[in-house]
N, C-alpha and C positions, 0 to 999 in steps of 0.2 A: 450558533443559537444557544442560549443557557436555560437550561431549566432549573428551577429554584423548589429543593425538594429539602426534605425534614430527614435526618438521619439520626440512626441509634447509636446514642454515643457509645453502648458497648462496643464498638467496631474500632473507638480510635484506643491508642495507646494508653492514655493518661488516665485512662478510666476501667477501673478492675472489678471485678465481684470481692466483695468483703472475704476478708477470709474468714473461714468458721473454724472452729475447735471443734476437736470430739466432743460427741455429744450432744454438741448445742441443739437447741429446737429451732426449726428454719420459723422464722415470723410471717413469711412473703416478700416480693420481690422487692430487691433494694430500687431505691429511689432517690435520685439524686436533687440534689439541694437547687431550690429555682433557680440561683444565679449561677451553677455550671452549667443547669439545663438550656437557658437563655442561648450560651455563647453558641450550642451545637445546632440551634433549631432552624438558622438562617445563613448555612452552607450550601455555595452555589455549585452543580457541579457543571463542567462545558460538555454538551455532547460533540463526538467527534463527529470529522468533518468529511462529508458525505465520502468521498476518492478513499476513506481509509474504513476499513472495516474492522467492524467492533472485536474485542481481544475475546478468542477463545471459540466464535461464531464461523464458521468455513463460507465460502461464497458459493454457496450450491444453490442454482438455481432450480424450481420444480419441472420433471420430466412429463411432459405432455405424452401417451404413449395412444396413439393412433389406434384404431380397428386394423387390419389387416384385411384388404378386397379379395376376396376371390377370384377366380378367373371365371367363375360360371356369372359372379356378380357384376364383374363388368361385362360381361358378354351382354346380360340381362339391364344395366344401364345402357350401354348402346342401341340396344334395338329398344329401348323405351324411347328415347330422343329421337331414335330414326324414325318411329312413326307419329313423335309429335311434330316433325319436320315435314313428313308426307304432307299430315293433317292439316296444317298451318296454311302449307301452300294451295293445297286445294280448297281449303274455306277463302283464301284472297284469291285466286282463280273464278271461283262463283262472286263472289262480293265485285270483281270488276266486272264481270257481264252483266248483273242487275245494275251496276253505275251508269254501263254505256248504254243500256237499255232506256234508262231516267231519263238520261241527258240528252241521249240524240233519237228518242223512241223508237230504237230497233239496235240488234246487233250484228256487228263484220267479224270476217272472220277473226278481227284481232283479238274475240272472245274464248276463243277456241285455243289459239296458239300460244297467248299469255301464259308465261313463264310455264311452258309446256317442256322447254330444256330441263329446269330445275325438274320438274314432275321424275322426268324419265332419269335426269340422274341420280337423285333419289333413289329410287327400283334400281337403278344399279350396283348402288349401295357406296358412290362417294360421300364424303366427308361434308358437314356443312360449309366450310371453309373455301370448300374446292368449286363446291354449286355458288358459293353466291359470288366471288370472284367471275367465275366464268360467265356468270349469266348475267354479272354488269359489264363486264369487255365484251360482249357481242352482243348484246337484246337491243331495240334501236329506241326503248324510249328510256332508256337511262344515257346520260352526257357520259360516261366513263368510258363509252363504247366509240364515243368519237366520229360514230354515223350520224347523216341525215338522220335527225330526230322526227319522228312518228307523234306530234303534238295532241292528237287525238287520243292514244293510247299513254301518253303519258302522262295527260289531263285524270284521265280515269282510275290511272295505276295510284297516281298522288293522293285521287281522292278517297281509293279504296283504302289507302293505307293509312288512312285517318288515325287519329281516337277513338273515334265512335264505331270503328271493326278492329282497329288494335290498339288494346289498352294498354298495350306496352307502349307507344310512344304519346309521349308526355305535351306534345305540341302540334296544335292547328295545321292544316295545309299553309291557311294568310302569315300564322307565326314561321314556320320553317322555312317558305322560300322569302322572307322577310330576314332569314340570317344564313341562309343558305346559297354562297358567290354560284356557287357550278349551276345551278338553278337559274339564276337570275343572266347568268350569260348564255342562256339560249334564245337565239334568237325567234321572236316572237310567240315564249309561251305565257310570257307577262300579258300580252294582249287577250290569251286564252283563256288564262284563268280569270282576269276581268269580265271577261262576257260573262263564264259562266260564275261568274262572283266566287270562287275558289271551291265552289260544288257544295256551298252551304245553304241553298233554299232545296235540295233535296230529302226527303222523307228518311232520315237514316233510320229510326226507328221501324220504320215500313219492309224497309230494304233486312233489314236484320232478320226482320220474324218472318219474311220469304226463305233469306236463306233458312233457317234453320227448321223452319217445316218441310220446305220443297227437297231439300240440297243437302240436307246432313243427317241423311238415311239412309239404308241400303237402296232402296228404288231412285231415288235423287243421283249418289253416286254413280248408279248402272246407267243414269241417263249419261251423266256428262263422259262415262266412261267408251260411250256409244257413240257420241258425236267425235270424241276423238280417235276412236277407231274407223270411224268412216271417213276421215279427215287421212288416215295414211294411206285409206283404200283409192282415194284420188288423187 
């Protein structure tokens, strides 16, 4: 690339300050005559070419220099996540029993036991990594698990995990098992969610302001905490 710049011809050779005598009185800055001035003003110079680094400039690039975590601050990150992890899972615990509730007007016990593995291993204090692995190789309405699929429960799980209760995912139930193979090869849940039209004449607005008045409060909690305590009592 050339960039076309204007240079001082005191810089080349050919061109010197007057010399003065003692004495003289300076006038102000010499000035050269238009026609040498001409030849200097329309010098091109080439800049170099990018692999080579300009002369006298070192290639140091700037040093990003991090915070330094603490050990009390990761401790204090973990168990921030850990109980936005409890809390997640327990707002779609309640969000699927109001679904199965809508859809087939009453609930089984599969309202209770839903991702009830995850809950407790949570409280245990694994890793989210470790809980969601586990809990699609063995839950029977996720395909990963390789069981008899639980079509009922996992009509409800699908729907609970919307948009409209998690703003994290970006896509319809009709849009995801519409690009979703593992979905789409279970046998007969395409027929399920046709009936119930992929759980979109549902009140979600309705369902939301339930949970969050009934269900995501200390009294609400002690309920559902109750039914799952009497669920290990039998």
């Amino acid at each position: 690339m050339d960039i076309k710049c204007n240079t001082n011809p005191y810089y080349f050779n050919k061109y010197y300050y007057p010399p003065q005598s003692e004495g003289t009185v300076f006038q102000g800055a010499y000035k050269l005559p238009p026609r040498d001035l001409r030849k200097s003003v329309d010098i091109f110079v080439r800049r170099p070419a990018d692999a080579e680094r300009a002369a006298g400039l070192p290639d140091i690039k700037p040093v990003v220099i991090k915070p330094k975590t603490s050990v009390l601050q990761k401790i204090g990150n973990y168990a921030k996540n850990y109980v936005k992890n409890i809390k997640h899972t327990y707002e779609h615990k309640v969000v699927f029993a109001l679904v199965e509730r809508e859809l087939f007007g009453g609930n089984t016990i599969d309202s209770v036991t839903h991702d009830l593995d995850k809950m407790i291993l949570y409280l245990l204090g694994f890793p989210k990594s470790f809980v969601s692995k586990f809990h699609r190789t063995h839950s029977a309405h996720h395909p990963e698990s390789g069981k008899t699929m639980n079509l009922r429960s996992m009509l409800c799980d699908n729907i609970a995990s919307s948009p409209e209760f998690k703003p994290e995912k970006k896509r319809s139930l009709r849009e995801h098992y519409r690009t979703c193979k593992m979905l789409q090869n279970v046998d007969g849940f395409k027929n399920v969610l046709e009936r119930y039209n992929y759980g979109e004449d549902l009140n979600f607005q309705k369902i939301n302001e339930e949970k969050n008045s009934k269900y995501m409060n200390l009294k609400g909690f002690m309920l559902v905490t109750s039914k799952l305590a009497l669920l290990n009592l039998f």
